[in-house]
C-alpha positions as semicolon CSV with decimal commas, in nm:
position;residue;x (nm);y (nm);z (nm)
1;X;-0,992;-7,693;-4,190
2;X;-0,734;-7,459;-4,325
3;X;-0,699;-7,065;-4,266
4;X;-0,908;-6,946;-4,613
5;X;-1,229;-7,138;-4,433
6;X;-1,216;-6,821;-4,170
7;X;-1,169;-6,544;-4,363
8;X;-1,437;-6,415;-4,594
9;X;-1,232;-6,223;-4,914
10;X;-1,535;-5,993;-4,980
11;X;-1,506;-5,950;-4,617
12;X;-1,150;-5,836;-4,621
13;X;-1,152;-5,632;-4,942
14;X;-1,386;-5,414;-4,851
15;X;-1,223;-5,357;-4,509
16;X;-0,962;-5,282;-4,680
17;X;-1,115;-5,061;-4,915
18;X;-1,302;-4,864;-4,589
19;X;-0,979;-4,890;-4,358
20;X;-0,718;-5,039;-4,537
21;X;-0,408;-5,076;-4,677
22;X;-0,383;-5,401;-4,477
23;X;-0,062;-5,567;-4,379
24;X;-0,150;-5,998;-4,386
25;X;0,117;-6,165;-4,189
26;X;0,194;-6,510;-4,103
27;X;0,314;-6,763;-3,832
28;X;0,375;-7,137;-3,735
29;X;0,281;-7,181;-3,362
30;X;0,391;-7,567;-3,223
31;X;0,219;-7,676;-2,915
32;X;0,126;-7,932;-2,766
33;X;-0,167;-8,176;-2,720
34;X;-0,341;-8,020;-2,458
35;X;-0,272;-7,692;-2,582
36;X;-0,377;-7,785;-2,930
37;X;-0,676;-7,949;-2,815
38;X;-0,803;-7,607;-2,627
39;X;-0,768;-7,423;-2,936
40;X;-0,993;-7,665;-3,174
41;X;-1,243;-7,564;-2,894
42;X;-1,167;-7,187;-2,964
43;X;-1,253;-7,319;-3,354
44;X;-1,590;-7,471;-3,306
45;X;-1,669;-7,126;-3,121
46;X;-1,566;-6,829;-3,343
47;X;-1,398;-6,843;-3,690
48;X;-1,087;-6,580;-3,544
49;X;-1,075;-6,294;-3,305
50;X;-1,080;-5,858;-3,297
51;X;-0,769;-5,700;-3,164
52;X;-0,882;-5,375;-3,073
53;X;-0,574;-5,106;-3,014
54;X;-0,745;-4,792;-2,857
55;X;-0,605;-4,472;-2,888
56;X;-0,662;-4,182;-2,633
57;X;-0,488;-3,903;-2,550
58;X;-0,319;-3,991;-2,294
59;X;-0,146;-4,369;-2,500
60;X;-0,358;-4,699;-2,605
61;X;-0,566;-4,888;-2,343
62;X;-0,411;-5,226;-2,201
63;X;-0,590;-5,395;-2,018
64;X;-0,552;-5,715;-1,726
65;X;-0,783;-5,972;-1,566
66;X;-0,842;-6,115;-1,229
67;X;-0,707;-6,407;-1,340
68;X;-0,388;-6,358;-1,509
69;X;-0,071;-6,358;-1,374
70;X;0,002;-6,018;-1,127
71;X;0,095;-5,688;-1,358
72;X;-0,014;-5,898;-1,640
73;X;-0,130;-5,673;-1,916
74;X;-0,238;-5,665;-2,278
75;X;-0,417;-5,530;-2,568
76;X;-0,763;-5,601;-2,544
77;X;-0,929;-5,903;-2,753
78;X;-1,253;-6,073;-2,870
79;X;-1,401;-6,345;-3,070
80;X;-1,571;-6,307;-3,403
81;X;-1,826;-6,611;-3,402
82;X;-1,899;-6,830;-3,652
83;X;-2,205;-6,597;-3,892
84;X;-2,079;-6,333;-3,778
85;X;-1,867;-5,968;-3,931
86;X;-1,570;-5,912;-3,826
87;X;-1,725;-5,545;-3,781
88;X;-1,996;-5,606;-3,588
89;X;-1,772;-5,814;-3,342
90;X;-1,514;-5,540;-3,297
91;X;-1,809;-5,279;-3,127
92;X;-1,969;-5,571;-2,979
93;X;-1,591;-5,648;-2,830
94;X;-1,511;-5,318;-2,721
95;X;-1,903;-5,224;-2,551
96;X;-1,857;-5,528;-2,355
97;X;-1,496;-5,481;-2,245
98;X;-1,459;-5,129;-2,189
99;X;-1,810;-4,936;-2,237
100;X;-1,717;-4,749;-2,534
101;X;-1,848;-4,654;-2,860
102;X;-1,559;-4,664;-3,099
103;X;-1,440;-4,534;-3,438
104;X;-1,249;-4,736;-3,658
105;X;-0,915;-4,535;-3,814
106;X;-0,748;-4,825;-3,950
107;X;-0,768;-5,169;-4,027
108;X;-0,396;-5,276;-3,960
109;X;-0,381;-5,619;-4,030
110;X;-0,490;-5,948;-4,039
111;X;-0,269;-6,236;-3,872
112;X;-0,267;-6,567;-3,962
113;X;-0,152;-6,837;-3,753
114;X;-0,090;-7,199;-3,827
115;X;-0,108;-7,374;-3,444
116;X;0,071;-7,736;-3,480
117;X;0,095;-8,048;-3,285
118;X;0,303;-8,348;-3,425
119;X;0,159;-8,419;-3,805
120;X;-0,173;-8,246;-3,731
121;X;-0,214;-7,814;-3,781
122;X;-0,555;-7,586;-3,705
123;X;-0,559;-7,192;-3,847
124;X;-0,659;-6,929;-3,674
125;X;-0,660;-6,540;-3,763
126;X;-0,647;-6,205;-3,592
127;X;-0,813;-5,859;-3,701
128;X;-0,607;-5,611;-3,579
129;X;-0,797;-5,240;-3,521
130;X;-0,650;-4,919;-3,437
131;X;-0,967;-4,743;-3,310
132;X;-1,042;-4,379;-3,156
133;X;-1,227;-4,429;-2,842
134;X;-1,273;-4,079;-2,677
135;X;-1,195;-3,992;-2,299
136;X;-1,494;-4,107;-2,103
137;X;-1,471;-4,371;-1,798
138;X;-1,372;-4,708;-1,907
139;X;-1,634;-4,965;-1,825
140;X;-1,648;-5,341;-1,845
141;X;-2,037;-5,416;-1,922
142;X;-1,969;-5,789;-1,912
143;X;-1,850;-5,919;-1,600
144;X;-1,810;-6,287;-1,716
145;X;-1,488;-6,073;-1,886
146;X;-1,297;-6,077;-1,599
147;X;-1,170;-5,731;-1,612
148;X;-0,967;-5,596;-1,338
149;X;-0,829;-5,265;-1,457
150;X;-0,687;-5,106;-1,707
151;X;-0,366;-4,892;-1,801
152;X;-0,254;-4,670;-2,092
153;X;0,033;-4,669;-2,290
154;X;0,290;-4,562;-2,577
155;X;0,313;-4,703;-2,909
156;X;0,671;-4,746;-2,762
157;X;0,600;-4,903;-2,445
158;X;0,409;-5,181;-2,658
159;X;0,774;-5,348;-2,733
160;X;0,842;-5,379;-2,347
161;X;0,504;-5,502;-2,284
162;X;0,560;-5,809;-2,588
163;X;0,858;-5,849;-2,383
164;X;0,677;-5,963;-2,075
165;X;0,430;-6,141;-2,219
166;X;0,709;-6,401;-2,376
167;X;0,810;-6,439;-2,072
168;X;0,573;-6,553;-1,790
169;X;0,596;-6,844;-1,599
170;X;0,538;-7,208;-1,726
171;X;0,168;-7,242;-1,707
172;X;0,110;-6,868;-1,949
173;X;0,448;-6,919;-2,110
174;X;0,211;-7,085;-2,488
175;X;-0,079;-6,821;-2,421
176;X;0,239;-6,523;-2,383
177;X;0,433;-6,590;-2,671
178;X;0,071;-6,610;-2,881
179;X;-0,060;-6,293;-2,736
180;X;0,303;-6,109;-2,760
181;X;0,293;-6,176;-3,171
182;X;0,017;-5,914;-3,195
183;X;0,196;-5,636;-2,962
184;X;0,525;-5,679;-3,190
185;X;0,300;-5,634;-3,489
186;X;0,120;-5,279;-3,352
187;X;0,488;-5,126;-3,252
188;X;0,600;-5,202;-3,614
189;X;0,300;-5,124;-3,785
190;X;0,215;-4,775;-3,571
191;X;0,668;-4,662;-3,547
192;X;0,541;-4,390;-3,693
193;X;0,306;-4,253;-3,472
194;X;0,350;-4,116;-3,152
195;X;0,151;-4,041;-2,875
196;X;0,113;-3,604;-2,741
197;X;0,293;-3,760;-2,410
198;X;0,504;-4,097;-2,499
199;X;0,646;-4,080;-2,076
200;X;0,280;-4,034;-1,973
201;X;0,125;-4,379;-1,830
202;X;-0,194;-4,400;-1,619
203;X;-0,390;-4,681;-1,433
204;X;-0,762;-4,729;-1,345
205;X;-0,851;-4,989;-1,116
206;X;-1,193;-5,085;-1,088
């Protein structure tokens, strides 16, 4: 399987056309077996994932689970299956995680990774969002999700929070540096936008 057997082109052009200009970036991920093994379960599963960066008022939701690591936070994610839009699984993504109907503003990019172990590689691709998702409460609808609470933040603040994703202990150290790639990618691709408060931070717990 290589990375063009997830990604529909009619697909992406006319999310581009709708939300685009897109940025399409690439990387090389080397893991190991066990590691590499997990993700060609991700594969037969979904064909990629939504990365949904919502922007309130008061900064862009992060969001932690009950069973990561303490303080542990991140920009929401969710599978696209296998027959299914990217579209459809961003609002199915974000009702499930957070409650909310969404608009889409922007379709910032699309990241492709090539995961590696030894002679053998796998693809996999994220669909990055930005996404206006109004004030109301923020909540989970699926509780198989895992969601502990959330937290709101500046474009800024992203770089900080990439920071301490690369760095968690041993057993998140792989599933850190994967989910810090996308964080890098929304400060660079949002520097130019600012939040009305960028020292204003909040927490829900729920």
């Amino acid at each position: 399987m290589d990375i063009e057997s997830l990604i529909n082109p009619a697909e992406i052009e006319e999310l581009a056309r709708q939300y685009g200009p897109i940025e399409r970036r690439g990387y090389s991920l080397e893991r190991g077996r066990e590691r590499f093994e997990f993700w060609r379960g991700v594969l037969a599963e979904r064909r990629g994932e939504v990365i949904f960066v919502v922007r309130r008022s008061a900064g862009l939701i992060l969001h932690t689970k009950d069973i990561y690591p303490p303080d542990t936070y991140r920009l929401p994610s969710g599978g696209v299956s296998w027959g299914e839009s990217v579209l459809s699984a961003l609002h199915r993504e974000v009702r499930e995680e957070m409650g909310l109907e969404v608009e889409v503003e922007h379709f910032l990019g699309l990241l492709e990774y090539e995961i590696r172990c030894q002679e053998e590689t796998m693809p996999f691709v994220s669909y990055v969002f930005l996404v206006r998702g109004g004030e109301g409460e923020l909540i989970p609808q699926d509780e198989e999700e895992h969601i502990l609470s959330f937290r709101q933040v500046s474009v800024a603040e992203l770089a900080a929070v990439a920071d301490s994703l690369r760095v968690l202990g041993e057993d998140w150290r792989d599933w850190g540096e994967f989910r810090a790639i996308a964080h890098d990618f929304v400060v660079e691709t949002m520097g130019g936008i600012r939040d009305d408060d960028d020292d204003h931070t909040t927490q829900q717990r729920i």
